[in-house]
N, C-alpha and C positions, 0 to 999 in steps of 0.2 A: 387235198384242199387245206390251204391253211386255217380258213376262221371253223371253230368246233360248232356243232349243231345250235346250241343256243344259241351261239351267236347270230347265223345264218335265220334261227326264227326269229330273232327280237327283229336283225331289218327287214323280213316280211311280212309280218305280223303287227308288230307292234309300233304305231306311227301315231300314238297320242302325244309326241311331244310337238304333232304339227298343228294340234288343236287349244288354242287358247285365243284370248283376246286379244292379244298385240298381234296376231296372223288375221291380216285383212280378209282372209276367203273365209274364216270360221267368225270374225266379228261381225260381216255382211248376214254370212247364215242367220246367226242371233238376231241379227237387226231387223230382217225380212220375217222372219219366224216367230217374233214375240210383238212386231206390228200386226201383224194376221191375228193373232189371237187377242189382240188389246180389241182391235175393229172390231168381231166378233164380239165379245163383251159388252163393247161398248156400246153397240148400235142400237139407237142413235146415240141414246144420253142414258146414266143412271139415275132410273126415272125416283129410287128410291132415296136417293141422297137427294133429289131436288125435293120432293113431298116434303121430307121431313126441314128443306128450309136449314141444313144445317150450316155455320159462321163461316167463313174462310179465316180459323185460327191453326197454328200448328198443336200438333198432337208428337205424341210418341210411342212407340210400339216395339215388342218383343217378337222375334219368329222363336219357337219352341220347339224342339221334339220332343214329340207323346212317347217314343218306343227307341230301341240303340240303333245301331246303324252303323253309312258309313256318310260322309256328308258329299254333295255334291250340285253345283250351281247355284254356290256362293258368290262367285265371279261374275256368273251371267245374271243374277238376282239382284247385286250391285247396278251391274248395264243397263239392266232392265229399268231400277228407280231411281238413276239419276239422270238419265234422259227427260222424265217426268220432274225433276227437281225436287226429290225425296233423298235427303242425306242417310246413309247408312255406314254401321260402325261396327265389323265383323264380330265375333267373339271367336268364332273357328276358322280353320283354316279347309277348302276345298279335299278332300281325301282324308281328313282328320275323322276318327272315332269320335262319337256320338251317344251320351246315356239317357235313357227317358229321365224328360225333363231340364237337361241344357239347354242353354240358353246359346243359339247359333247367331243371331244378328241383332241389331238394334238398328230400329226405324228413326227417322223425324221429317214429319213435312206433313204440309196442308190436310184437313180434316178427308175434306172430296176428291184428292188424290190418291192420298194413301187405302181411300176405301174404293177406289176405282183400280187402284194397280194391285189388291191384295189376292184375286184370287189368280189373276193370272201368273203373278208372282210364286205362289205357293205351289201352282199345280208345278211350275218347272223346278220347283227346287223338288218334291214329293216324288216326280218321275226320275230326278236325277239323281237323290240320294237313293229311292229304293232297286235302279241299276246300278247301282256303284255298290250299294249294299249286298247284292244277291251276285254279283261278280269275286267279291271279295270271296265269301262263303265256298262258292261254286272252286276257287281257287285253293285255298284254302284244303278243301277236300282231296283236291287232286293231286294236291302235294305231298298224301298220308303216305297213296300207293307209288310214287314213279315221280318224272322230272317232266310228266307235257305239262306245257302252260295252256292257260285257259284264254277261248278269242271269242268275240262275238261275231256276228253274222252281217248281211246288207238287211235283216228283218227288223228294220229302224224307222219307226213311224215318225220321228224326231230326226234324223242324219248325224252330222255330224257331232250334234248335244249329246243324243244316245252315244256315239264314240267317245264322247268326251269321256261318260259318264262310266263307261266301261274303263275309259285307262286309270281313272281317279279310282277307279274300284280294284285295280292293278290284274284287269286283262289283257287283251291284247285287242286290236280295234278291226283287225283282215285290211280290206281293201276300206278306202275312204269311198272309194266311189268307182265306177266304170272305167273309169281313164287310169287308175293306177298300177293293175295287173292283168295278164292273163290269164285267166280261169275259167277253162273248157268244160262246161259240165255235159248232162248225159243230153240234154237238149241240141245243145251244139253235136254230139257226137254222132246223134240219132243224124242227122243230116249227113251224115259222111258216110256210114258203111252201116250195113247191117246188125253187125256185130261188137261192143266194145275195144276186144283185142283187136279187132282191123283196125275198127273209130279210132282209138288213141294213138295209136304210135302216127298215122296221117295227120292228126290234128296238131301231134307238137313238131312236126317237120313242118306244117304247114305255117304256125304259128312265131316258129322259131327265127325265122328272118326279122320279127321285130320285137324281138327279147330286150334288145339293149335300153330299149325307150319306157321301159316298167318294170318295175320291184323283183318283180317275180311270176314265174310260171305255174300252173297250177292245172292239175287233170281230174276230176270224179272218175271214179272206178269203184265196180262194186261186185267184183271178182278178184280170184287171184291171177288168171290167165292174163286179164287185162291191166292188172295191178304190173306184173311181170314186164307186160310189152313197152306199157309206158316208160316202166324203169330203163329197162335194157335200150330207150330211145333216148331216155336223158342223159343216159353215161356214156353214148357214144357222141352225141352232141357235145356235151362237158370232155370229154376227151380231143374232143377235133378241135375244140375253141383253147382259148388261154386265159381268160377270166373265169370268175369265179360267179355263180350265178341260183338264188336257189331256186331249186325245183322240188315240188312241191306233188304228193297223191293224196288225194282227198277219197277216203274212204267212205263209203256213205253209204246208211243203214244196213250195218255190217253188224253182230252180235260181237262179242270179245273175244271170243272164242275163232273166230272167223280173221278177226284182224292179228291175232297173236297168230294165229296158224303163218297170215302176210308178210307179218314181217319175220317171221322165222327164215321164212322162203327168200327175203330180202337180204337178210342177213348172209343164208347159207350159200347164195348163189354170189354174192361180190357186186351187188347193189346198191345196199345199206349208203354207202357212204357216197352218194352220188344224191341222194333222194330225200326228203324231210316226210313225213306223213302226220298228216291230219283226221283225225276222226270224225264224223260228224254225224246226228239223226238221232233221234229218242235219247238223250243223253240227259238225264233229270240227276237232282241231289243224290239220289236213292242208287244210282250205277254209276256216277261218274269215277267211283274209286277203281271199278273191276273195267274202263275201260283205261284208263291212266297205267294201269298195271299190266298192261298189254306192252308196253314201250316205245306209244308212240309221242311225237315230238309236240303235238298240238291238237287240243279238242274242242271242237266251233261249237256254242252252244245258242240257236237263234233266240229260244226263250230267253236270253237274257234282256233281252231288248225287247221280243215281241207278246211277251207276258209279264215282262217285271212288276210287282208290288209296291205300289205307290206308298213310301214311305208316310209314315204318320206326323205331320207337322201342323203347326198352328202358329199364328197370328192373333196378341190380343195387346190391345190399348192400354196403355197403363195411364 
């Protein structure tokens, strides 16, 4: 194979450069998904800016960070308040370092707008810099022991914001969504045979006829035997074709100790180089270095997305 394993994971993996605002399907997203939540908000009216009777004059206003970080949904923070007709005037850049107390954007517009657009503003920037934050970190760490890159999951209560917000935090995004790849897991495999080692190698024969129309293939396994058959099923497919294709073992809830043994086996047998592996399952700050140090090519971590820490930001009037 000509392109070397990173390569092979950045174009299955990593597909944040198809997320931003000039990409009509990810500016629809924002657009559908910060209407919902304004509706919500809003409904009917803010009954607390009518009571208090406040002017329709402009104001102006600071976003803050309380704590460091890494910054994220500055772009969409923008989208979000000039639709409403609220000028804003960056001070940071999307993916930029953050210290408590920076000063990330500058507000201006209407008293009743800007106290109508703030909270929903803030929660997306606070979900998306504290995923981009805890990406970083997560990254960061697994850099100590070995060369996998870090990816997030479909566990994205948010879509494709949370991908965003993972690539800004410089991980890797997996699939956007169901249409991009193949990825058989033990659900699918349970329906095909009894056993793993049967399930998988049926599964990417079966699957294989419509490879050419997505990124990449991908199988859950969570043995060696079955780890084995899937391989020995991809390199004989990659051997019969003439492109180049990655394929992909997703090892899942597998100790380090279990996946080092994998890929040894991968290695020793003339596999290795047909196959990318993925780690996946209980994978926190506290072990991601001793599974990185296993030698595998890429470790899915869903907490990144389905537990992140709402960064600490604020909004206040000057």
């Amino acid at each position: 194979m000509n392109a070397t394993r990173e390569q092979r994971i950045e174009e299955a993996l990593f597909r944040g450069g198809a997320l931003g605002l000039s990409r009509t399907r990810y500016r629809d997203t924002v657009r559908r998904l910060t209407d919902l939540l304004l509706a919500a908000d809003l409904a009917p009216i803010d009954v607390t800016a009518k009571a208090l009777r406040l002017p329709q004059r402009k104001i102006c206003a600071a976003v803050t960070s309380q704590q460091g970080g890494v910054a994220a949904g500055l772009d969409e923070f923008r989208f979000l308040m000039e639709r409403r007709g609220i000028k804003v005037v960056a001070e940071k850049n999307d993916g930029d370092a953050m210290a408590p107390g920076e000063i990330l954007m500058r507000v201006e517009g209407q008293e009743k707008a800007l106290l109508a657009m703030e909270r929903v503003g803030l929660n997306l920037l606070q979900r998306m810099s504290g995923i981009a934050t805890m990406a970083r970190c997560f990254t960061e760490r697994a850099g100590r022991s070995g060369r996998a890159r870090v990816v997030g999951t479909r566990k994205t209560p948010w879509g494709l914001l949370d991908k965003r917000a993972l690539h800004l935090g410089g991980a890797g995004t997996h699939r956007l969504g169901l249409g991009d790849a193949i990825l058989i897991k033990n659900n699918h495999l349970a329906l095909l045979a009894a056993s793993e080692e049967q399930a998988a190698p049926l599964a990417i024969e079966r699957a294989w006829k419509a490879h050419r129309k997505t990124t990449f293939m991908e199988v859950e396994v969570r043995g060696a035997e079955a780890a084995r058959a899937a391989a020995r099923t991809f390199r004989r497919l990659l051997e019969e074709g003439t492109e180049e294709y990655p394929c992909l073992l997703l090892l899942d809830n597998l100790r380090p100790d279990q996946i080092g043994t994998i890929v040894d086996m991968l290695r020793r047998e003339g596999l290795w180089d047909h196959v990318l592996v993925e780690a996946s399952g209980g994978i926190s700050e506290t072990n991601i270095e001793a599974f990185a140090a296993t030698g595998v090519d890429a470790i899915s971590v869903g907490a990144l997305t389905h537990s992140a820490r709402a960064l600490d930001l604020c909004l206040r009037i000057s």
